[in-house]
N, C-alpha and C positions, 0 to 999 in steps of 0.2 A: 034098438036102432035098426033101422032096414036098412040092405044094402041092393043095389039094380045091380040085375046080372046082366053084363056085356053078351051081345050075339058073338057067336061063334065066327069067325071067316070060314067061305065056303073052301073044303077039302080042296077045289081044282085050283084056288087063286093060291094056297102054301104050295102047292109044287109049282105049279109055276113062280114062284119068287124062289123055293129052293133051284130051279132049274137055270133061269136065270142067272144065279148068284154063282153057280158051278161053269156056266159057260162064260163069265166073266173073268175067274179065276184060273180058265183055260186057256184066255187071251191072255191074260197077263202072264203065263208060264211061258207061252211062245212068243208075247215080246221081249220076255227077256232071256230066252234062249238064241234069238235069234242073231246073227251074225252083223256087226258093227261095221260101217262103212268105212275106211279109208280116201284122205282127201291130196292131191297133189297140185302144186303150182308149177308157172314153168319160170317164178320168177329167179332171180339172181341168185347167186350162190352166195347161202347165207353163213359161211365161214368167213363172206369177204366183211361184213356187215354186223355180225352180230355179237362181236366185240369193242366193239368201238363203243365210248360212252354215250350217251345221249345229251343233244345239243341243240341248240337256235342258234340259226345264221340268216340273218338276210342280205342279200346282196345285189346290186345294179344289173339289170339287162343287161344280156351281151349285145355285139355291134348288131348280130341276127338269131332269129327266133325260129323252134321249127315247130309243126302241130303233124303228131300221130293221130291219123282219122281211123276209125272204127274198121275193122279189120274183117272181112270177109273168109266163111271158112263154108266148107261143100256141106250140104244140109246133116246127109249121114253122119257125121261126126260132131255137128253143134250142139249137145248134148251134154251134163254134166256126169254123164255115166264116161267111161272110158271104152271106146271102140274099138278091137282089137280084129285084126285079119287074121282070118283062120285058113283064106286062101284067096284066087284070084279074083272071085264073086263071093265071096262068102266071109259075113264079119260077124263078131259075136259083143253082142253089150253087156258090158261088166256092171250088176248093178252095187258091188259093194266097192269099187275102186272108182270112184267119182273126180274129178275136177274140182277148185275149190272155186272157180265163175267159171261161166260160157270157157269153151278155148279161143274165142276169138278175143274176149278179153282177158284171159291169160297170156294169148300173144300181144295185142296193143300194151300190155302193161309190161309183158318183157323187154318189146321194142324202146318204149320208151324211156324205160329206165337204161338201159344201156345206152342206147345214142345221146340222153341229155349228159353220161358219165365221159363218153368217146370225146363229143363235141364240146364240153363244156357252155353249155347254153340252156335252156328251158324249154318244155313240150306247155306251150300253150293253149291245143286244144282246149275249149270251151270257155277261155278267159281270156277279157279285154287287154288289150295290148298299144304300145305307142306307134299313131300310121306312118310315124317317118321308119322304122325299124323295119328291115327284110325280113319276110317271114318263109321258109319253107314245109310244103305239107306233105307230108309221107303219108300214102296211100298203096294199100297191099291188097290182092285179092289170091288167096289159097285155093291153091286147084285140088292139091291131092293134099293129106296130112294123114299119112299112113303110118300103122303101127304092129308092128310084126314081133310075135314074141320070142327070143332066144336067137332074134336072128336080126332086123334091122329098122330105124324108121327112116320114116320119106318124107321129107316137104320139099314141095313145087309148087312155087310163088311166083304173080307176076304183081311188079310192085313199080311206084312212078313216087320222082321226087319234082313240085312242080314250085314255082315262084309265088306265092299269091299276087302279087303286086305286078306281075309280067305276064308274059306269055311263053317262057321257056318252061318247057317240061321235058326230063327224060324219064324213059318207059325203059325198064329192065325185066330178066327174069332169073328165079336162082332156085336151083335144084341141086338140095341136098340131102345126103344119105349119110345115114350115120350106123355102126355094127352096134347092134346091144348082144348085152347078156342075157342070161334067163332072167326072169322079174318082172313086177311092173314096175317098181323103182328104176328097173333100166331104161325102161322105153321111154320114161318123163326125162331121166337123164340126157338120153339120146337126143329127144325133140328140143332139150333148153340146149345142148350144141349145136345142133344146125340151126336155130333161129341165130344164137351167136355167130354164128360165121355169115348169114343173111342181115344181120345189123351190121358186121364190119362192113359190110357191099355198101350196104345205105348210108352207113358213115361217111363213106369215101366219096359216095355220091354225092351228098348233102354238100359235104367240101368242096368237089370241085365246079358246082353248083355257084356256091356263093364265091371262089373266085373268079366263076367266070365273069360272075354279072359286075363286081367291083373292076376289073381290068377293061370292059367292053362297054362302060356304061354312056361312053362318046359316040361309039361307033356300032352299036345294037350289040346283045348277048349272042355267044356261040354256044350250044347245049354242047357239053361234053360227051362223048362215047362211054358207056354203060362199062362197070368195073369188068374184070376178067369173072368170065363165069363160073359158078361153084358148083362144082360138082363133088360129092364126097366120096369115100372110098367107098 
């Protein structure tokens, strides 16, 4: 029986496949040396929430509705990295402490869950609704959203609650500072407080909003004066 002898591969093409095969095995030691990202939310404090069983409820519109519109934040910081000041020009992007979405949607989802909890009502954003029902729309634009570590964060907000169905709008603005500790757990902490104390404004807003319009609805709406301003410590 004869048997055909296979050609040889030429010497250059095995090292390069051993070569190859070692700088693949090189990638894979540094990605898996490499350091793990960490994700934070700014949403609600989940000791309030995440004992409670889980459940279905549906329930009737309230008398009024309100919609949390897409939330403006200053470009430098719109990022799922975490932005951190290192001083008064100077910021440093953290690439393993990330955001778990945009922070402008971290804030529109903090806002909203809190104000629909404050008001007992619905953030309708994006979804059909009844046209006899009052609707109000909470819009926010973030001037500063600063974050300073071992020391404090900043948010300066100018934020408007308007009517859809009217022409009353009031224009506010809330500037809040909050101490942190060393961490970046603190600064996320710090920032879900002042957004909290920026929702009770807008809660209050929202309220005295929709009584105005039910009291004036004879004799035209009066906009109310803008809550007391926040300033933190």
């Amino acid at each position: 029986m004869m048997f055909a002898r296979l050609p040889r591969p030429p010497r250059g093409l095995v090292r390069g496949t051993v070569f190859a095969g070692a700088l693949a095995g090189l990638a894979a030691l540094a990605a898996c040396s490499s350091p793990s990202s960490r994700f934070y939310t700014l949403g609600a404090d989940s000791a309030a929430g995440s004992a409670a069983p889980a459940s279905t409820r549906t329930s009737a519109a309230p008398a009024w509705l309100i919609e949390v519109a897409p939330i403006d934040v200053p470009p430098q910081v719109s990022k799922n990295q975490l932005v951190v000041q290192t001083g008064p020009t100077q910021v440093q992007v953290l690439e393993q402490e990330r955001w778990a979405s945009l922070p402008g949607d971290e804030i529109r989802r903090a806002l909203s869950t809190s104000l629909t909890q404050q008001l007992n009502t619905i953030d309708v954003y994006g979804t059909a609704y009844p046209d006899g029902t009052p609707v109000y729309r909470v819009s926010m634009n973030v001037q500063r959203f600063e974050s300073w570590p071992g020391s404090h964060t900043l948010i300066d907000a100018v934020w408007s609650v308007r009517a859809v169905r009217g022409s009353a709008v009031m224009t506010c603005r809330s500037v809040v500072s909050e101490p942190v500790a060393g961490g970046y757990d603190a600064l996320v902490e710090g920032h879900r407080k002042g957004l909290q104390q920026i929702s009770l404004q807008l809660g209050s807003a929202v309220q005295a909003m929709a009584a105005s319009a039910s009291q004036g609805k004879s004799k035209g709406v009066a906009v109310p004066a803008c809550p007391s301003a926040v300033v933190g410590s």
